[in-house]
N, C-alpha and C positions, 0 to 999 in steps of 0.2 A: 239705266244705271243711276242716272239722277235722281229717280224716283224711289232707287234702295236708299241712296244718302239720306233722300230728306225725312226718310220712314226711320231710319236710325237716329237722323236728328231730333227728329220727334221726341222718342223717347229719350234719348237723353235727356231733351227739353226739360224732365219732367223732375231729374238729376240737379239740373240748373235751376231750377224753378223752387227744390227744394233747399237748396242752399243760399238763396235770395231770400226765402222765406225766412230762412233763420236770422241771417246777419241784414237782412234789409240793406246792402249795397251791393250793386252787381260786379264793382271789381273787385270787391272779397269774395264774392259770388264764386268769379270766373276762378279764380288761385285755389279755394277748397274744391271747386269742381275738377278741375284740371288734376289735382293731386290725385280726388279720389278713383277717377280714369285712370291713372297711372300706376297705382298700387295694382287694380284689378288685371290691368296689362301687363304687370310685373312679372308673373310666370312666363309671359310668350317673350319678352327682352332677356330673362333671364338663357334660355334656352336658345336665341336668336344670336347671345352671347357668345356660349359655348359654343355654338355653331362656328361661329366666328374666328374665337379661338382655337378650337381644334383643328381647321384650317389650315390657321398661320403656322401651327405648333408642326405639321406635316408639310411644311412649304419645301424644306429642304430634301424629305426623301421622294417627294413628288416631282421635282427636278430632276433628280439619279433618275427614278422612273421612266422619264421623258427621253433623257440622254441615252438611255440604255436600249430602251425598246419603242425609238422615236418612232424607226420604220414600220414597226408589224403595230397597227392600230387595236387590232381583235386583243394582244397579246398584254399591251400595253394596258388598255382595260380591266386585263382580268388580273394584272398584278396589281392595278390600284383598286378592286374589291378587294383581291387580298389583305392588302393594306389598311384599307377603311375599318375590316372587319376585325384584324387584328387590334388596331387603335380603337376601337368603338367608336368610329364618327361617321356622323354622318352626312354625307356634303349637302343633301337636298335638303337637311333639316330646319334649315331657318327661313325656308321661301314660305311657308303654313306661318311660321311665327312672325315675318317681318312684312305681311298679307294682311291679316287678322287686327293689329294693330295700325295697319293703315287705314284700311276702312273705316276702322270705329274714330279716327283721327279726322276723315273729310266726317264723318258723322256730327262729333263734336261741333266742327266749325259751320255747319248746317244751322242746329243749334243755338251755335253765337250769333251769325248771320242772320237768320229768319226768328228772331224773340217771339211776334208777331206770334205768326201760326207752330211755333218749334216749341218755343218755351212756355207761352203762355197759353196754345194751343186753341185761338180764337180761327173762327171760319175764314177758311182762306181768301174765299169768295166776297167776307166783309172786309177783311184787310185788302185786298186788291179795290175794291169799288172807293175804300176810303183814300187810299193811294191815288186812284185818279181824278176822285173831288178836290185833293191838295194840290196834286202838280197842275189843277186846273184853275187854282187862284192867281190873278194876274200878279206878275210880277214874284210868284214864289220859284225859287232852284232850292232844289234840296242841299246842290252840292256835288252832288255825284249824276251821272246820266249812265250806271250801270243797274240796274237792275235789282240785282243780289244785295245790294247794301238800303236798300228806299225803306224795308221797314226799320229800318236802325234809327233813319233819319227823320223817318214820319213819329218814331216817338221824342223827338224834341219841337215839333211843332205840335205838338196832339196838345199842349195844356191849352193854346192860345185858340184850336178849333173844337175842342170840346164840347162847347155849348151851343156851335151853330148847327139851324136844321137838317141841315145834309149828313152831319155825324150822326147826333141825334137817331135819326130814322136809320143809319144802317146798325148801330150797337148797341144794345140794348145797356139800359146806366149802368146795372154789375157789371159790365165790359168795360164801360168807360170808367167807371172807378177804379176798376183793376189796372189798366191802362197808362191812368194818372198815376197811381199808387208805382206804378215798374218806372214810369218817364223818371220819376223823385228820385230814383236809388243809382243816376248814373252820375252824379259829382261823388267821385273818388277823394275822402277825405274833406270835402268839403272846397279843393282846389284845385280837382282837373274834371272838367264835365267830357264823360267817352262818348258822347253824343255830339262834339264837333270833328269834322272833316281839317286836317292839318291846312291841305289847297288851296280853302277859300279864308285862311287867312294869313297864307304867305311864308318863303323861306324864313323871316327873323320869326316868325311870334316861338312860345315858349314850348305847343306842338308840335314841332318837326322833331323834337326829340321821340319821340313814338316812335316814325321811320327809322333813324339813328339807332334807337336801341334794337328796334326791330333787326336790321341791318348786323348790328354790332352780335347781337345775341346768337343769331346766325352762322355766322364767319365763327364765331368762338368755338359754338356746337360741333362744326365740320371740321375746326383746328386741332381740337384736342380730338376729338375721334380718329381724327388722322393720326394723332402721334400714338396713337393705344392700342390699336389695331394696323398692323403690319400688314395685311392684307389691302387695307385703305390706301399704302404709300405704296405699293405698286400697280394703282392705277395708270390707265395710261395717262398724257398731259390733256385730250380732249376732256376725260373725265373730271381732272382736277379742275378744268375750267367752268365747269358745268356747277361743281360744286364750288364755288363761290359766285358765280353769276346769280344761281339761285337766293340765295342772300341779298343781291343788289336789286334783283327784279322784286322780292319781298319787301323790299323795302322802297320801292314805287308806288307798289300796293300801296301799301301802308299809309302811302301818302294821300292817296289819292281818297281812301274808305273811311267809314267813322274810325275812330281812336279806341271802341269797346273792342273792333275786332282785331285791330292792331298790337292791343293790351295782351290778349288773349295770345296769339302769335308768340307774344314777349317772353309771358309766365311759360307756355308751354315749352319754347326753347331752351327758358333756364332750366326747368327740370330736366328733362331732359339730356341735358350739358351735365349736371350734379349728377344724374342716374348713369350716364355714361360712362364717369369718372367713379364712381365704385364699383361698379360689376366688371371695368378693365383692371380693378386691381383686386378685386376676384377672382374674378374668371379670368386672367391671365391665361397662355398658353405659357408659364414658366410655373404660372401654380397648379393649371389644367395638367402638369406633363410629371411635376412631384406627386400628384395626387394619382394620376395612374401609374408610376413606378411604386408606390407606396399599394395599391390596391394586389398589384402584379406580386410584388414580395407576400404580403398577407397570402395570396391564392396559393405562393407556391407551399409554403409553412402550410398553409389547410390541405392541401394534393398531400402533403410527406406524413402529415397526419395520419390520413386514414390509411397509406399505404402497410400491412401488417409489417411485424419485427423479425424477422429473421436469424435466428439462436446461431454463433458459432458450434463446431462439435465440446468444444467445454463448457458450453454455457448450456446448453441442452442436458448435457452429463449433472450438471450442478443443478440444474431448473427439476431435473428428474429425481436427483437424490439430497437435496437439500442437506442431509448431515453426513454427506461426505467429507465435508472440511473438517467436521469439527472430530472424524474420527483420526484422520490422519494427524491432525494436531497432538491427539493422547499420545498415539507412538510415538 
């Protein structure tokens, strides 16, 4: 399964690597990256939507349903196809859509996570070899002791080991040029480098805002979704806790990994948050429920249409003799 993520990462790599190319900073990098995934995602949120809403908009005759033919399971079933088919929704329809966008979402953060062999798409076998000539320098700590995050870290030590033999011989200079050239584009504005670890320099420095907003961004995502989606507020309380722990454990992360993937986390939450907050007042289930009472009328106006006209017996009499009025008139 690992091995599908980092093959999507890859290419997305390739996504990120273009838009670094452009703007030469990788956290304007990460925000027109992240958008342009979003936009392309945008049909399957769309849909994942409606899903959602149509849902909620059936919560209250899926109840009658339940009350009414709680006992007989088979029966009960087969009234809420009725139902589904009547409303046009469909309950299963947003598992393919809220699936599809997950993956391509651990894809991303592959991606972010491995620049390395993801973005810049250097031999994995050279980034690893050069990874254990670093952590083999006495007295070097990256910072982190997980794994996943050491090529983030290995390119803010890369300017200082650059020129010695053991780089040298595993990268060839185009590598190390290139290498140098990606380390250069992580000072954000020229006054946050996403190549420091928040951890290793403590709750006060001006870092821990990363976690924070991580955290912050979070809780907001899951707040306002909540209030939008009626479906979300009748989770059970296990679930509501779930969905804010999730936030506080992110922003543990956060603390603990470089600040590029933390950043990344940040942008992709607000989107997200702003994307949620229009297609709830879209895709409403009070706009979803006007929009098919409006298609319902339309259908019935088209059904009376084409049904033919039916002549009373004087209308028939006058349709046949057209100047019969006008003779009765003379007399």
């Amino acid at each position: 399964m690992l091995g599908i993520f980092g093959f999507l990462g890859s290419i997305l790599g390739y996504v990120l690597w273009a838009a670094y190319y452009v703007f030469q900073n990788f956290g304007i990098a990460i925000i027109v990256f992240t958008i342009v995934v979003k936009l392309v995602l945008f049909p399957f949120s769309v849909k994942q939507q409606k899903s959602m809403a149509g849902s909620s908009r059936l919560a209250k005759k899926q109840k009658e349903l339940r009350e009414k033919y709680g006992n007989n399971r088979q029966k009960l079933q087969e009234e809420m196809n009725k139902l589904y088919e009547k409303e046009n929704v469909k309950p299963m329809g947003g598992c393919l859509t809220t699936l599809i966008p997950m993956i391509v979402i651990l894809g991303i953060f592959y991606a972010v996570a491995y620049p390395l062999t993801n973005t810049l798409h250097l031999s994995e076998q050279s980034v690893n070899d050069a990874l254990k000539f670093v952590n083999s320098i006495p007295g070097y700590y990256s910072g982190t002791t997980v794994a996943t995050y050491q090529q983030v870290t290995l390119l803010k030590v890369f300017p200082s080991v650059a020129n010695t033999a053991e780089i040298q011989a595993i990268f060839s200079q185009a590598d190390i040029d290139k290498i140098l050239h990606f380390a250069s584009g992580f000072q954000f504005f020229g006054v946050v480098d996403l190549l420091v670890i928040p951890s290793t320099l403590g709750l006060f420095s001006p870092y821990i805002l990363f976690p924070v907003f991580c955290f912050l961004s979070n809780v907001g995502t899951q707040f306002i979704m909540t209030k939008v989606n009626t479906q979300m507020q009748q989770q059970q309380g296990c679930m509501k806790a779930f969905m804010y722990l999730l936030p506080l454990f992110s922003a543990w992360i956060a603390y603990s990994v470089p600040c590029a993937v933390a950043f990344y986390w940040i942008i992709s939450s607000l989107i997200s948050l702003v994307q949620s907050i229009v297609m709830a007042k879209v895709f409403s289930p009070v706009n979803l429920t006007a929009n098919a009472e409006a298609r319902h009328v339309a259908l019935m106006f088209e059904n009376e249409a084409k049904v033919p006209y039916v002549y009373a017996p004087h209308e028939v009499e006058k349709k046949d003799n057209p100047n019969q009025g006008k003779k009765n008139k003379k007399k």
